[in-house]
C-alpha positions in Angstrom: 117.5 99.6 127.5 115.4 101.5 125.2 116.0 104.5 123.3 113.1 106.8 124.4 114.0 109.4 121.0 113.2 106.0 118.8 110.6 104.1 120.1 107.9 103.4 118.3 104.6 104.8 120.8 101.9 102.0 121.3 98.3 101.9 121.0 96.9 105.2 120.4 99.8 106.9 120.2 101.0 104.4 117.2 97.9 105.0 115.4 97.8 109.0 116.0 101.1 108.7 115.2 101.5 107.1 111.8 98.4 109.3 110.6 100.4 112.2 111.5 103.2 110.9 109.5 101.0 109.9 106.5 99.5 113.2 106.6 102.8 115.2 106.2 104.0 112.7 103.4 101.2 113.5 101.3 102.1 117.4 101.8 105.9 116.8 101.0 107.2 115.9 103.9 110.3 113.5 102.8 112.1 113.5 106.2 109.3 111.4 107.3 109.4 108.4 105.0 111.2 106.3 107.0 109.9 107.0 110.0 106.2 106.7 108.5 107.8 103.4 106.8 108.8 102.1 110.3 105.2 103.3 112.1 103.4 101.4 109.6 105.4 98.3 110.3 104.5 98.5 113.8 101.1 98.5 113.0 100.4 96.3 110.0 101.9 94.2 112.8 99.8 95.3 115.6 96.7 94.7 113.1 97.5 91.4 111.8 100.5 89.4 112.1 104.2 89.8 110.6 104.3 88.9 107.1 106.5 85.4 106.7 108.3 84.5 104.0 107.9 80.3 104.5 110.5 77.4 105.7 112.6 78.4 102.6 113.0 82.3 103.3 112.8 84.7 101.3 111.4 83.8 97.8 113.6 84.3 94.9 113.9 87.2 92.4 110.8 86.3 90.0 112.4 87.8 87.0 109.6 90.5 86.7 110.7 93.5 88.8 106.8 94.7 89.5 106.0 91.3 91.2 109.4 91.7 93.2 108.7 95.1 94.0 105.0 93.6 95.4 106.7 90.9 97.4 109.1 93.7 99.2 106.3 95.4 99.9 104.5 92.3 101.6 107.6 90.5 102.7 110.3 93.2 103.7 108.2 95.7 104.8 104.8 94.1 106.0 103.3 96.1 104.4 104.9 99.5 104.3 108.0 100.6 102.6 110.2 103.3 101.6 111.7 103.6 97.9 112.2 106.5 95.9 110.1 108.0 93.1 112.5 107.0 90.8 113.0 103.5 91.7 108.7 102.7 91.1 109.3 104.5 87.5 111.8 102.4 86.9 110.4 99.4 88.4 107.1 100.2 86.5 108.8 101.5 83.1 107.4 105.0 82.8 109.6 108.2 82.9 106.8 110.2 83.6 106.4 112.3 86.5 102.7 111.7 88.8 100.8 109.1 88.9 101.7 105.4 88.2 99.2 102.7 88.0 101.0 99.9 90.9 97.0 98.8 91.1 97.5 95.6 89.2 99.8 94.7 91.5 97.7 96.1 94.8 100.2 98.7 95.1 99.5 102.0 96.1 102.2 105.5 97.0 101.6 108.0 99.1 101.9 111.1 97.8 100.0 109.4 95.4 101.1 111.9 92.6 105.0 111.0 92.7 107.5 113.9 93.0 109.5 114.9 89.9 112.8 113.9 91.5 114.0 110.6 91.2 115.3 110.7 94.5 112.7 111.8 96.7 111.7 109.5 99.2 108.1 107.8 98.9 106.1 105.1 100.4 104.6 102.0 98.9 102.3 100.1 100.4 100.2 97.4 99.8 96.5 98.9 99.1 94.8 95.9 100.1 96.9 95.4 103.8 94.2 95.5 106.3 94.3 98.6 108.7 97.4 100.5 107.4 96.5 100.0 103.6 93.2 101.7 104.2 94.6 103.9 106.4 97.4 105.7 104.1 95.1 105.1 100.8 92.4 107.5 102.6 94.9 110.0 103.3 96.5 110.3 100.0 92.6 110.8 98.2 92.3 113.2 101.0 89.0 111.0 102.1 88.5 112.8 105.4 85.5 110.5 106.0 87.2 107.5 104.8 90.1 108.4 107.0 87.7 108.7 110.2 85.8 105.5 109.1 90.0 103.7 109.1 90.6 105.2 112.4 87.3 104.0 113.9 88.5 100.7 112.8 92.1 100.6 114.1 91.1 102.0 117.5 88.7 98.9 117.8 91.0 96.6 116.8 94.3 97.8 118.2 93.5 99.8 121.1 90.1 97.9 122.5 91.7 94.4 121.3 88.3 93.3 119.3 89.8 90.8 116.3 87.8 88.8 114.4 89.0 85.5 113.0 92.0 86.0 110.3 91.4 83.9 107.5 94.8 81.7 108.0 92.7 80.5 112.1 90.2 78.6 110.0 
């Protein structure tokens, strides 16, 4: 039996949904990371496939906590995923306040400028995840076409069901 107060909507709903979510994150909304984190699960996984982690498993700690931080991004959260502010400066060796440069590691937050506190709740996500990455990265630039132009796309894909071949089917 399904809890109806945490189930994750479908189609539509999922996509409306985790826009809605994405949109109060980049305002300040911190009660929503997780369940923006989970809603962006759900569709990274609707839009592609669940990320695997190989025979083996997880992969071990690399040594170098930025490439860790990428694969728990790709592996743990397909995606999506909820740190803290405080845990990306860390990760990324910067006590500084705003922005942090995750690009060289396809990386991207939302709010893209990172609250002061160390504890505040953020997303990462992966800016180069197809449907969800271009999703959130629109709404934290506040790209109101761009964000249309991701929508467009998800709806065809998600809620029409027209794929195109994923590069792992050739």
């Amino acid at each position: 039996m399904t809890d109806q107060s945490t189930a994750l909507p479908t189609g539509a709903g999922l996509i409306m949904t985790t826009l809605d979510l994405a949109r109060q994150v980049e305002q300040g909304g911190t009660r929503c990371v997780e369940s923006l984190a989970a809603h962006g699960r759900a569709l990274a996984y609707a839009y592609t496939f669940p990320a695997h982690q190989g025979v083996n498993g997880a992969r071990p700690d690399s040594g170098d906590p930025r490439v860790d931080l990428m694969r728990r991004v790709s592996y743990d959260g397909n995606g999506v995923l909820a740190v803290t502010a405080g845990e990306i400066r860390r990760t990324y060796g910067t006590a500084e306040a705003g922005r942090v440069s995750l690009a060289g590691h396809n990386l991207c937050t939302l709010p893209a400028v990172l609250p002061d506190d160390d504890q505040a709740p953020v997303i990462v996500f992966s800016g180069i995840a197809p449907g969800i990455g271009s999703l959130l990265s629109r709404v934290a630039h506040d790209d109101r076409a761009g964000v249309e132009a991701a929508l467009e796309d998800l709806f065809a894909r998600i809620v029409r069901g027209v794929r195109e071949p994923h590069p792992m089917d050739y």
